[in-house]
C-alpha positions as CSV (number, residue, x, y, z in Angstrom):
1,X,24.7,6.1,-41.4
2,X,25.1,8.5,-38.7
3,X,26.2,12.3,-39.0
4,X,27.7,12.1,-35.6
5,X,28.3,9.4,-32.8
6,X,26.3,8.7,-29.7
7,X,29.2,10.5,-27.9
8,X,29.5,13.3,-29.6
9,X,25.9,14.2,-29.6
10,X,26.2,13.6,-25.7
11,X,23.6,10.7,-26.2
12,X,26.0,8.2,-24.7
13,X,26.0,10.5,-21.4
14,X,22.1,11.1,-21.3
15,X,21.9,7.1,-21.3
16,X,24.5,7.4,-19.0
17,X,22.4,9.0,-16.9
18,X,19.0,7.9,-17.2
19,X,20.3,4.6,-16.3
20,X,22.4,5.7,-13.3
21,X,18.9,7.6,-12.0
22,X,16.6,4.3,-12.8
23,X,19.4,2.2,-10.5
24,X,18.7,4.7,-7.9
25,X,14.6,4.4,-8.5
26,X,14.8,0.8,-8.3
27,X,16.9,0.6,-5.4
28,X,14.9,2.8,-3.5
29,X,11.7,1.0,-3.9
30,X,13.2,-2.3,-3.1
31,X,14.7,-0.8,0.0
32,X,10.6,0.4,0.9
33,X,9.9,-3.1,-0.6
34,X,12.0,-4.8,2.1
35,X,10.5,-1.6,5.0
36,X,7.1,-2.7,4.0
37,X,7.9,-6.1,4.6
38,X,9.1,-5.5,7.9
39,X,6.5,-3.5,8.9
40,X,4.1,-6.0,7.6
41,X,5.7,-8.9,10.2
42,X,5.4,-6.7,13.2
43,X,1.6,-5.7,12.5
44,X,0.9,-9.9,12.2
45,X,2.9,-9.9,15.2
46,X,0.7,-7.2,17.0
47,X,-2.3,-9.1,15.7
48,X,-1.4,-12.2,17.1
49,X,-0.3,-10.9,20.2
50,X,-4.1,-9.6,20.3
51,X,-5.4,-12.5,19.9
52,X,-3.3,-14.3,22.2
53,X,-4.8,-12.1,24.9
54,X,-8.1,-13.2,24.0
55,X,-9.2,-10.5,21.8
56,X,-10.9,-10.7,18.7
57,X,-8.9,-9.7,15.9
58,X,-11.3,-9.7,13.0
59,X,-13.2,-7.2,14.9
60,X,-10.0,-5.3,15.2
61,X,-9.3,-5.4,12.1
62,X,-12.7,-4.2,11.2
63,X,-12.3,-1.2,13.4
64,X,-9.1,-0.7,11.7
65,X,-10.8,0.0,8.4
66,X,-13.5,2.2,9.4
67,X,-10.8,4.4,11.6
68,X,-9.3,5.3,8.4
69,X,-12.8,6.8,7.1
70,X,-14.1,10.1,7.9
71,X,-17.5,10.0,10.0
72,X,-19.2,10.5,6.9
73,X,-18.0,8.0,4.3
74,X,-18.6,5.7,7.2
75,X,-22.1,6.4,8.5
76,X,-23.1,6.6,4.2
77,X,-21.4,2.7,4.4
78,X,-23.7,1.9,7.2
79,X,-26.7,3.1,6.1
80,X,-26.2,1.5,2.9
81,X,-25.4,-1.8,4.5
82,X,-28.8,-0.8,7.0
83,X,-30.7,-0.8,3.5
84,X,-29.3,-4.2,2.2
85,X,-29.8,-6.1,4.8
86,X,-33.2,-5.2,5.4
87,X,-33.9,-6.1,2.0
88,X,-32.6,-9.6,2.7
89,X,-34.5,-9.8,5.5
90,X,-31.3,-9.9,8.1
91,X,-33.0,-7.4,10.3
């Protein structure tokens, strides 16, 4: 048996608490959960919109991914991918 209780060790309030501040976590990732989302539909929209103009979208997308690389981590990618294709004989 306990010496005290849970609220008069202030436990009860710290639970209190702790659940009142992982509420407010939660919410606020499924409020950048639902922002994602959104953001998400508009670039497939963009993307489609592209494409609908004729352009080629997997080659945007590709450009996408090596804009995000610094000019080194991308020309190390290139040469790598230089190297393996030769080996297979695709150049």
């Amino acid at each position: 048996m306990e010496a005290f209780s849970d609220e008069e060790t202030g436990q009860a309030e710290v639970q209190r608490v702790a659940a009142a501040e992982l509420r407010q976590f939660i919410e606020r990732i499924e409020r950048l959960e639902k922002e994602k989302q959104t953001i998400a539909d508009d670039i497939r929209e963009v993307i489609s919109e592209a494409k609908g103009r004729g352009y080629d979208t997997k080659a945007m997308k590709t450009i996408l991914r090596l804009r995000k690389k610094d000019a080194n981590e991308r020309l190390e990618e290139e040469a790598i991918l230089d190297v393996y294709m030769a080996a297979l004989g695709m150049v």
